[in-house]
N, C-alpha and C positions, 0 to 999 in steps of 0.2 A: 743879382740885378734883375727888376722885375721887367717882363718883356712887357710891349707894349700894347696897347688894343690894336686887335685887326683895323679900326676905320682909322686909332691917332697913325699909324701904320702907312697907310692907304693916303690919308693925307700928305703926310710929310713928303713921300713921292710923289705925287701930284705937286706940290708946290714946288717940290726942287727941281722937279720937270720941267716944269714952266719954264724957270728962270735959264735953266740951260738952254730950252729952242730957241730961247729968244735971247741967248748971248752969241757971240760969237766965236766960243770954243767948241772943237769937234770930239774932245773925248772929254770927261768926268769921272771921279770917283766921289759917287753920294753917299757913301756910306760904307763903312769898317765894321765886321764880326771879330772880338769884341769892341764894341764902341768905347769900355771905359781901358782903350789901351789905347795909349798915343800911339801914330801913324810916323813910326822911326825907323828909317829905311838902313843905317848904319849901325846900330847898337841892338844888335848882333848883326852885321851885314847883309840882307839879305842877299844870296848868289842866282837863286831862280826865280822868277814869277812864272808862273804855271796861269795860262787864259785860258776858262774856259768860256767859249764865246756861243751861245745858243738864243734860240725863240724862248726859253723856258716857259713853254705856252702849253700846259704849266711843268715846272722841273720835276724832276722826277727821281725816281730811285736806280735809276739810268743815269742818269746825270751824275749821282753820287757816286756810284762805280767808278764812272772815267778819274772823277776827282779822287777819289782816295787812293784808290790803285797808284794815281800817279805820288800823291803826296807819301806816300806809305813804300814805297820802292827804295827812297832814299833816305829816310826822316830825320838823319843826323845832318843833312846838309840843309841848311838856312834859307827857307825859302815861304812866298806868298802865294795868294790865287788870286786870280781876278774874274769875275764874275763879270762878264761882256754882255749886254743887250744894245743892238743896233738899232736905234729908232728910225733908220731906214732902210729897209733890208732889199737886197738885190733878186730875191726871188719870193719872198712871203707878205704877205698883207697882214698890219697891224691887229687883225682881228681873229679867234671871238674876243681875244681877254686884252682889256685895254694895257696900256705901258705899266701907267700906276699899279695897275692890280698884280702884274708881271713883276716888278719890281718888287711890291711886298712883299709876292711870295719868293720870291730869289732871296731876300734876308732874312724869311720865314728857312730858306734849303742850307742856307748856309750856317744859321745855328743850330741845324742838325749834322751837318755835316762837320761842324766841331764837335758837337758833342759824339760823334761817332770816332772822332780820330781819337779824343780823349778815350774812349774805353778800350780803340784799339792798341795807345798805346799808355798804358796803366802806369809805367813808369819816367813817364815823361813831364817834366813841370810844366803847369798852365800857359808860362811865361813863353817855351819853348815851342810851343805847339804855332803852327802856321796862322796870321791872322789872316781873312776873308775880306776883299773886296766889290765893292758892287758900283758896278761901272756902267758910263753909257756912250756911248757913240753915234755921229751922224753920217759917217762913212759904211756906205754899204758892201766892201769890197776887201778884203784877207787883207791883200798887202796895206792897203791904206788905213785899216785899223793899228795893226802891226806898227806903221810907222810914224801916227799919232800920240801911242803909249813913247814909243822911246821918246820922241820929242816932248813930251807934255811939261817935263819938269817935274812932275808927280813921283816918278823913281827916276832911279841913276840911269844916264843914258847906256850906259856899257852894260847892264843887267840884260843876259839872259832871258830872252823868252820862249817860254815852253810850249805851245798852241795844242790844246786838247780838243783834238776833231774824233769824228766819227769815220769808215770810210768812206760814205759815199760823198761828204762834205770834204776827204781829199780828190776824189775823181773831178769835184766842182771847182777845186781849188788849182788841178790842173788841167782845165777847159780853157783852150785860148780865147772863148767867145767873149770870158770877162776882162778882157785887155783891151779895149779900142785903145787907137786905133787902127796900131798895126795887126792886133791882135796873138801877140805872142808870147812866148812864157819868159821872156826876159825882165819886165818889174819884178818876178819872182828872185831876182837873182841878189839883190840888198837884202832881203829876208832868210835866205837859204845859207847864205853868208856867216850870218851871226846867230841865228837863233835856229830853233828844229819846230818839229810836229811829232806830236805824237799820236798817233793813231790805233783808234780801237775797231778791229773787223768787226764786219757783220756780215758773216755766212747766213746767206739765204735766196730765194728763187731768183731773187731783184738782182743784188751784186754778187752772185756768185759763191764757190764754196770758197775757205780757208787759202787751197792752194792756188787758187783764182787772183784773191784779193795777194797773197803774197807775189805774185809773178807780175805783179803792174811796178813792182818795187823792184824786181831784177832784170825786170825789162828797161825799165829808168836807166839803171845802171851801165845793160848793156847798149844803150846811146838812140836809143828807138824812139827818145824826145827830140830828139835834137834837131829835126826837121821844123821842129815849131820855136826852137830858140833855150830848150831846157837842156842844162847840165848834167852827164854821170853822175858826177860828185853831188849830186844832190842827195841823192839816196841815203847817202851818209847822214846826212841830217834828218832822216826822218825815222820812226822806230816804231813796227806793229807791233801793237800788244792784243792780246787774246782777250774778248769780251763775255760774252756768257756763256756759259759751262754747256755745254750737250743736256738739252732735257731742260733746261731752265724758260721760262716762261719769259715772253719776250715783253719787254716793259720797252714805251715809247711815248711820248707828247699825245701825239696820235688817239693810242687805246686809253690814255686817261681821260683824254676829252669826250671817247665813245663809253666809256664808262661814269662819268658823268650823267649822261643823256639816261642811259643804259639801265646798269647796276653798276650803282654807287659803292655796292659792297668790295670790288673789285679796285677798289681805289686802296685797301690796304697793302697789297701788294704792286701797287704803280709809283703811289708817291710818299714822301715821308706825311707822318700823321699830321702835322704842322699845316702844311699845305694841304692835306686832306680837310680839315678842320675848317679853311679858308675857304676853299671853294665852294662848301657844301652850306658854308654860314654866308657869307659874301653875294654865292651864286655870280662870278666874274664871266661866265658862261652862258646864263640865262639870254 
């Protein structure tokens, strides 16, 4: 299937944008990796959606980590991604790179990131392989995205949600500031319920080493939440996974944007070539 031009691309999000601010639904799926495969949530059941919920401002070869790792863990269990852009975000400004351009390139990440799972795994039929969605939201807050998707009617309401954060986007996630207006971690508790988080550390000056980020998890546990309204048994539901290797160069949104500005050269190793192509043709930056 022939991909399509960066601007018909560019378009298509822009118009399907449109029509979503100005409906009155709060979550949407615009769009499926591969598109020419019907959006069939039973045949073969899907058991997990896997969200990955970011700025991908612009996505990156970071992004692709969290995603495969988790898709690649289990790959004989029947499962999807969702690709999450909040068009209202509780701490980030829309800006430099507009929605549209943000979205092209999210469909630009995700037929890389199939074609990555494809080689990763060689013996697996096309058919098999996890499709890709690209989603939007006007809830700027975890749980009320979370509980959009199950309502939507889009997938099965009982499906499994998997939330693929970062750490310091679980530290955000258990800040009672974003609860008015009692301000406490109890909405958290219909999501913890049924569905996890999976969390990729990030040792470094900012959060801390390895055994830093692990002990917010056995502190949880041992009930050092509970003064603000969160459960032990929460812990259970959430699961660290180890992010880049000792010695590995740190890739972020961040340094591809100063790489942008910068040396452009440095963009081979931040984001997939797709998205590198786009930014540097498009200039969604400028």
């Amino acid at each position: 299937m022939t991909s399509p031009s960066f601007q018909t691309l560019r378009g298509h999000y822009s118009s399907a944008l449109r029509r979503f601010i100005t409906s009155t639904r709060n979550f949407e799926v615009l769009a499926a990796v591969p598109s020419d495969r019907p959006q069939q949530w039973t045949s073969p059941p899907i058991e997990i959606l896997y969200v990955l919920d970011s700025s991908f401002n612009p996505p990156t070869l970071a992004h692709r980590r969290i995603a495969s790792s988790a898709l690649l863990e289990n790959p004989s269990t029947p499962s999807r991604l969702l690709l999450l852009l909040a068009t209202q975000n509780a701490d980030k400004p829309s800006k430099p790179a507009s929605f549209e351009d943000r979205l092209a390139m999210m469909e630009l990440f995700a037929r890389d990131l199939l074609e990555y799972l494809r080689a990763s795994l060689p013996d697996t039929e096309p058919s098999r392989l996890p499709g890709i969605d690209i989603g939007v939201t006007k809830k700027p807050y975890f749980v009320d995205k979370a509980a959009e998707i199950e309502t939507s009617g889009i997938y099965p309401q009982s499906l499994e949600q998997v939330h693929l954060t970062g750490y310091d986007t679980l530290i955000r996630i258990f800040n009672p500031k974003y609860y008015p207006p009692e301000h406490t971690l109890q909405p958290l508790g219909p999501f913890l319920t049924h569905h996890h988080l999976r969390v990729t550390m990030r040792p470094d000056s900012e959060w801390g080493s390895m055994e830093d980020q692990k002990s917010f998890l056995l502190k949880m546990a041992a009930g050092d939440m509970e003064a603000d309204g969160g459960k032990r048994e929460w812990a259970r539901r959430i699961q660290l996974v180890e992010g880049k290797k000792s010695g590995e160069r740190s890739v972020s949104s961040t340094k591809a944007r100063q790489a942008i500005q910068e040396n452009p050269q440095d963009l081979e190793w931040l984001v997939p070539a797709s998205v590198r192509d786009y930014v540097l043709s498009q200039q969604p930056y400028e």
